[in-house]
N, C-alpha and C positions, 0 to 999 in steps of 0.2 A: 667567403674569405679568399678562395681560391683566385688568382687573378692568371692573364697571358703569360707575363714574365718571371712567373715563379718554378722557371725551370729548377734551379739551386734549389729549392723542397722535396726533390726529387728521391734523394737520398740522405743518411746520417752525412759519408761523405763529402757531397756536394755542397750540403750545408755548409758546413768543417771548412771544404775550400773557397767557398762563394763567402763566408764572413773573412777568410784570410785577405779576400783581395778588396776587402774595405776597410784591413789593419784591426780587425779584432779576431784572436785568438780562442777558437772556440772549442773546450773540451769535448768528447765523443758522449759524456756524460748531458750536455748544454746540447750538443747537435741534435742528442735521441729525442731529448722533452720539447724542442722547437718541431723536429720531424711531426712529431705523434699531435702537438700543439694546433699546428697546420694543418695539418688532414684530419683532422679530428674536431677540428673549428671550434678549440676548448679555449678561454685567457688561460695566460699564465703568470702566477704567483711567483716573482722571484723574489726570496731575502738573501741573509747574508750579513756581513760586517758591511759598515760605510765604504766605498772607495774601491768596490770589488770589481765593478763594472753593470752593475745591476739596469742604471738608466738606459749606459750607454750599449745597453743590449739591442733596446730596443730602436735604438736610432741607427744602428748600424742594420737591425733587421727591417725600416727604413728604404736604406740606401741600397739592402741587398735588394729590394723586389721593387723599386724604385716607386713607390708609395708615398703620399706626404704623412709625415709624422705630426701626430697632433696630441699636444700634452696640456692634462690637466694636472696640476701643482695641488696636491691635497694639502687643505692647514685646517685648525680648530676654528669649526664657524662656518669650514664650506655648506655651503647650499644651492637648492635646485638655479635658483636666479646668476651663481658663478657657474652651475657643474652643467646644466641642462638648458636653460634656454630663458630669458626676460620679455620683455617686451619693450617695441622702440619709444617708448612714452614721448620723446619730443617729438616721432612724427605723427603720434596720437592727438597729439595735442594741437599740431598745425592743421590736423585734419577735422579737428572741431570747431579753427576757427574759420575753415573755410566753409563746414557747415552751415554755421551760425552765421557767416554771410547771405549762404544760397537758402536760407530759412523761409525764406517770404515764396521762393519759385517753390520751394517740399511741397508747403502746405497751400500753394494758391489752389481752388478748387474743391476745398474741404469745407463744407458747412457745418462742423461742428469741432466739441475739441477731440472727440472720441475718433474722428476720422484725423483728425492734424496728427493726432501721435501713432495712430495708424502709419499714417504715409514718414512719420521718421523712423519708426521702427524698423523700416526698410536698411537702414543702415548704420543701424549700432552693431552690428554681427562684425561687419568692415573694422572694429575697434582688435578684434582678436582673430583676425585671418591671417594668412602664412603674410601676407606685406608688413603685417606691421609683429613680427615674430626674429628678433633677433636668438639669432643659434650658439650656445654655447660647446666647450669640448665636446663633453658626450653627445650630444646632436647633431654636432657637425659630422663626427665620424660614422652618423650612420648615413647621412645623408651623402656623400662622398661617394657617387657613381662608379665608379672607377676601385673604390677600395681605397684603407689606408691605415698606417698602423696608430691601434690609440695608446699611448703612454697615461697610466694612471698611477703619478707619482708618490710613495710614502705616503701610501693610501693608511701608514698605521697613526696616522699625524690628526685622521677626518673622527668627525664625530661619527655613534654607533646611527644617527637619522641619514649622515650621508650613506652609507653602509646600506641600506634598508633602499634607497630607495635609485642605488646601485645595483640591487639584487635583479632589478627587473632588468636592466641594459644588458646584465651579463648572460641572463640567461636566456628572454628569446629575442635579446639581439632588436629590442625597442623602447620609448620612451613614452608615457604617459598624460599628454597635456587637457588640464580639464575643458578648456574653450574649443580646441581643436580636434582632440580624440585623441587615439594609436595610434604615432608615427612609427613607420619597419623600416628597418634598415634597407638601402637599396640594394647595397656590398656589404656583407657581414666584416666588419677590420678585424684586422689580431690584434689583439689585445692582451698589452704588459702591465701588471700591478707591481710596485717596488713596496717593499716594505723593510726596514731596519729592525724592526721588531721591540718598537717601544710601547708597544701593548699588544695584548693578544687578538687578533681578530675574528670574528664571528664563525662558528661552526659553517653556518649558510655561504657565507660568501667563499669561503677555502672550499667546500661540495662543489661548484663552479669551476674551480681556477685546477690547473694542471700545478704541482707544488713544484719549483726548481731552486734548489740552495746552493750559492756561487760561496764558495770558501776563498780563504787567500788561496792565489796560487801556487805553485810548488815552484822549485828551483827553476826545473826543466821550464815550464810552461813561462814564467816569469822572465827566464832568459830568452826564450819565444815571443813574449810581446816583445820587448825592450828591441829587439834586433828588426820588430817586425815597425815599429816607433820611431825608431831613431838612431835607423840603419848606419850610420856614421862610426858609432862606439866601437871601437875594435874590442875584438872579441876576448879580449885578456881582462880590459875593461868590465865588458860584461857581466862576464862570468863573478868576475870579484866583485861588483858593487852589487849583483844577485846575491851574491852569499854572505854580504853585511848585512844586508836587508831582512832577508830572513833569520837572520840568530837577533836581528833590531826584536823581530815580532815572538820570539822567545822570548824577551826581558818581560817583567811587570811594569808596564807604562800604561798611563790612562789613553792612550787613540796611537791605535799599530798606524805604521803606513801605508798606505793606499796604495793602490796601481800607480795611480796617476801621479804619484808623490815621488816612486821609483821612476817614474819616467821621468820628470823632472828634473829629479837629479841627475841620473845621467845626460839630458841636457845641458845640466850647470856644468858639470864636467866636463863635456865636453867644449863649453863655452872658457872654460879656463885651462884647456890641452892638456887637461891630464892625463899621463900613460897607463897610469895604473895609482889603484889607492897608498895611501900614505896618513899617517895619525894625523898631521897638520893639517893637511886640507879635507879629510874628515870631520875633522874638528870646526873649521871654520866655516862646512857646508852642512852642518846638520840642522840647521833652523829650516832648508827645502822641503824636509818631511819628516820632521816632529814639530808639533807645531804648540806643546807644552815647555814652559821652561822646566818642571819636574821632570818629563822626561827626556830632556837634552839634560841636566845632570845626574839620571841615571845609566844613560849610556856613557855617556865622559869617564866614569868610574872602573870601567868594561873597555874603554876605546882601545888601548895597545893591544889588549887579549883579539879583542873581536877583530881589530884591523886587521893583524897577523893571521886569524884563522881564515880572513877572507882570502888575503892576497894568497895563501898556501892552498884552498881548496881553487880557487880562482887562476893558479899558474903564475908564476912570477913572470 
């Protein structure tokens, strides 16, 4: 897993700073399990709420060690032919009818039929050799010289056969082909599993994985990404649309706001020059990150209260 440019692994710190200067905000708690992750050449497991930054962990941890990111999108129905590796059937197939041309050169020379199928047997094996072996996620990342990181998305989404036969990639770091044999990794990648937690996942595969749970983030850190996003916002801004946000994921609503939904907003905001919050242009921008009508009318019910406490903890 180890590569040149993984100076930034060096430390909890370094982590910390080397994801700042790719604008993700990494708690010391997210620094320690990538550290120990990394030199411990362990996956890692991160859940969480939707919108926490889970994916986008791994694509910045990507960019930090400058790696290609390679992602497998888990849904109901993956299998080895999406997650692992197919076969190129159309060049199989062009390459049978160029047999079945050169048919008459195979077998000239053969005096029987026992010898003709002799001399083609010579090259049915060519049917499942690495040329005609097209590489899926998982295989590409092990084959990846150089290293790279594998994103294994809302891995809670795959059936319990994808799971199973995920066990073996994750743990020595190879894949199984019955025509070809054990393929090994050349570069062991790091390896991120996302999961939202819409079913529970296998004892086996958590033994594996390094477990890291990204929660919403707190005021402090929250007004940290947003300034580190979309440095623009003056910081009166900030602060106040931080602290609507978070009394928002107080209410009873069916889907809190995301990161990404705060960040959003504050770009709406800033796209419509506002100084600072106000009930009416609260009101008229809350569709950026609620994305229920229930709960755009449960905050509406709340909006003067809530506005006012923002702009009070936020500075006028």
């Amino acid at each position: 897993m180890k590569v040149l440019n993984d100076q930034v692994f060096s430390s909890v710190k370094s982590i910390q700073q080397g994801f700042k200067d790719v604008e993700y905000i990494c708690s010391k708690h997210i620094a320690t399990t990538l550290y120990v992750a990394y030199n411990l050449e362990k996956p890692v497991l991160v859940e969480g709420p939707a919108g926490v930054g889970k994916t986008d962990l791994a694509q910045r941890a990507a960019a930090v060690l400058h790696l290609p990111l390679i992602r497998l999108q888990c849904y109901e129905g993956l299998d080895e032919s999406k997650a692992i590796y197919e076969w190129k059937y159309g060049k199989q197939l062009l390459y049978t009818q160029i047999l079945k041309d050169k048919l008459n050169d195979i077998v000239k020379g053969t005096n029987s039929l026992a010898e003709s199928i002799k001399a083609l047997h010579k090259y049915d094996d060519i049917f499942f050799s690495y040329e005609f072996l097209e590489p899926r996620p998982l295989l590409m990342a092990l084959q990846q010289s150089g290293g790279a990181v594998l994103l294994i998305d809302e891995v809670d989404k795959a059936d319990e056969e994808f799971e199973a036969f995920l066990l073996e990639a994750l743990s020595d770091f190879q894949v199984s082909i019955p025509e070809i044999g054990t393929i090994q990794a050349e570069h062991k990648p790091f390896v991120f599993l996302t999961s939202n937690n819409t079913k529970e996942l296998s004892d086996a595969l958590k033994r594996r994985c390094l477990h890291l749970f990204i929660p919403f983030p707190n005021a402090k850190m929250e007004r940290e990404i947003i300034q580190i996003r979309v440095p623009e916002v003056s910081e009166r801004l900030r602060r106040q649309l931080v602290a609507f946000i978070q009394q928002v994921r107080k209410l009873d609503i069916k889907k809190m706001p995301s990161i990404s939904e705060t960040i959003d907003w504050a770009r709406v905001l800033l796209v419509l020059n506002a100084e600072k919050l106000d009930v009416e242009t609260v009101k008229e921008t809350l569709h950026v990150f609620l994305k229920f009508q229930e709960d755009i009318g449960v905050v509406k019910e709340h909006l003067p209260e809530m506005t006012s406490n923002a702009v009070k903890e936020g500075g006028e």
